[in-house]
N, C-alpha and C positions, 0 to 999 in steps of 0.2 A: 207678060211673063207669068209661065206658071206656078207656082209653086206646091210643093204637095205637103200634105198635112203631115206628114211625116219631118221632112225636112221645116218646115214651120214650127216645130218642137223642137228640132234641135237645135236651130238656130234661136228661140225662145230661154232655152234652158242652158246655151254657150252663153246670152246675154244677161241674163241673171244671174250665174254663178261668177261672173267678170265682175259683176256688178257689188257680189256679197267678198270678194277679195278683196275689190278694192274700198272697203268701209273696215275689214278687219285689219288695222295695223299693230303693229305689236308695240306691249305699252312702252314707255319710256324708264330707262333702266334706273331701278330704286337706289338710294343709298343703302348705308349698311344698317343692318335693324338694331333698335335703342333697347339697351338694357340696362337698367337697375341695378346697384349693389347696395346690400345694407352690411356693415361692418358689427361683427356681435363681440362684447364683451359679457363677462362674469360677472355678475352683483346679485344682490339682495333681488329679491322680486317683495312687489308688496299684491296681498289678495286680500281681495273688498268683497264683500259679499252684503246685498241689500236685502232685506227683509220686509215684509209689511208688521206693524206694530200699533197699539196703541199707549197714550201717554197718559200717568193721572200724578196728582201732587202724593206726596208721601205724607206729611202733614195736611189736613184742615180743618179750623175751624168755625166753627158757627157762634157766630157773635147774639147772646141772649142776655138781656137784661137782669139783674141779680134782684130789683127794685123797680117798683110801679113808680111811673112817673110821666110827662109831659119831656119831648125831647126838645129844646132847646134848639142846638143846630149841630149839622152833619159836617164831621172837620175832613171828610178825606173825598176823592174824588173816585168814582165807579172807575175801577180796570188800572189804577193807578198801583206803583208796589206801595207798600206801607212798612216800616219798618214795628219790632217786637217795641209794645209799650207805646205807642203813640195813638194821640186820642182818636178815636172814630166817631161817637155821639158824647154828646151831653146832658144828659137829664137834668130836669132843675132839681137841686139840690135844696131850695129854702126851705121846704117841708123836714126835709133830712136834718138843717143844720139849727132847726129850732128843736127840734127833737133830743140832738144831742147835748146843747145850749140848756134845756131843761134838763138831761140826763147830768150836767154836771153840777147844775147850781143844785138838785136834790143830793149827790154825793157830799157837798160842801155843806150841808144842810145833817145830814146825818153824818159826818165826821164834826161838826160844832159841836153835837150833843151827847157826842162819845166821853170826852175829857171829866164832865161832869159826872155822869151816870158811870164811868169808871172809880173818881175820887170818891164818890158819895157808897157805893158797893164794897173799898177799901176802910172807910171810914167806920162803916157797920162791921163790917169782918172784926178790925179791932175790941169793938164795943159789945159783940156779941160775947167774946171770950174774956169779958171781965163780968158779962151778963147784966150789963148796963143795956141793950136794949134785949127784945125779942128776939127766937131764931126765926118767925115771919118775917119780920122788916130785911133782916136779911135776906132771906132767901129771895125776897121779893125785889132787893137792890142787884141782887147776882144775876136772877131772871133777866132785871132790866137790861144790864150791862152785856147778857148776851144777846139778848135783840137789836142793843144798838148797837154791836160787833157785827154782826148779820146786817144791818140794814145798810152799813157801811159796803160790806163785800156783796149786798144786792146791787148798792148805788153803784157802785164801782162795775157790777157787772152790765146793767144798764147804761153806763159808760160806752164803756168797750161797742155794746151792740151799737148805741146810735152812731157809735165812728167808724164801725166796720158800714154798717147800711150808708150814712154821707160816703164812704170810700168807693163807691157801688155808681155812685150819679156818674162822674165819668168813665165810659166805654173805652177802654185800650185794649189795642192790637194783641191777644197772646201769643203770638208769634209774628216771626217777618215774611214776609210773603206781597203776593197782589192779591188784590181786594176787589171781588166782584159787584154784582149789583146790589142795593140796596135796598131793605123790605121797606123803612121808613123814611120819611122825608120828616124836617123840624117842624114841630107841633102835633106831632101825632104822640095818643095816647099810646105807652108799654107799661108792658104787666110782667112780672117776675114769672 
């Protein structure tokens, strides 16, 4: 048989379009398409708003010794809070508390010698204005009598200092806060 190339296309191009109908079927019919509701009510809204920032403490202190001393040991721990008035170092104090130890027995020392050199200044006073003695010896008991009023409110202020400086050995918190790293470790020499 013969076939002609003509007819050999058509019957080529009848079996291929047979061929592409029958692969195209039509799809399978969808349910019904899914929708969403959201239900809106009235209220407050709240709006945030982020920032970049940086953070620093509003108080700080720097803890500096008031007093040369040898530190004893370190009562608080690096990064630890600390509360205002709790000890942080120790100084040794024995140098401080012979100091003030001496500051008192010399006040006790120049207040024994007042009572005398007071009586003995009144005693002259009397005796000068009957002219039974000299106005030297007097004037020379009232001198005394104010230098040992003087040596009194020296001693007395030598006092005061060696018990402010012993007040000084222990290092307290001046505030509350946390407490960073630490310059010294115990046994290290500090200097005021």
């Amino acid at each position: 048989m013969k076939l002609s190339h003509k007819a050999f296309g058509l019957g080529l191009a009848a079996a291929v379009a047979a061929a592409g109908c029958a692969r195209r079927q039509a799809p399978p019919p969808q349910g019904p398409d899914e929708v969403s509701t959201v239900t809106v009510h009235a209220g407050p809204a709240v709006l945030t708003t982020e920032l970049p920032g940086r953070t620093c403490a509003y108080l700080v202190a720097e803890i500096r010794p008031q007093v040369n001393g040898i530190i004893q040991k370190r009562a608080f721990e690096e990064g630890k809070d600390v509360r205002e008035g709790t000890l942080l170092y120790q100084i040794d104090p024995s140098p401080y508390q012979a100091v003030y130890d001496q500051a008192k027995a010399a006040l006790a020392v120049a207040e024994a010698n007042l009572p005398a050199t007071r009586s003995r200044a009144e005693r002259l006073k009397g005796l000068v204005e009957i002219h039974a003695v000299g106005q030297q010896d007097y004037d020379d008991a009232a001198a005394a009598l104010l230098r040992a009023e003087a040596s009194v409110d020296s001693a007395r202020a030598a006092v005061e200092s060696a018990h402010i400086n012993l007040a000084y050995t222990p290092l307290k918190a001046p505030i509350s806060g946390r407490i960073g790293r630490s310059a010294v470790t115990g046994g290290a020499l500090v200097t005021a």
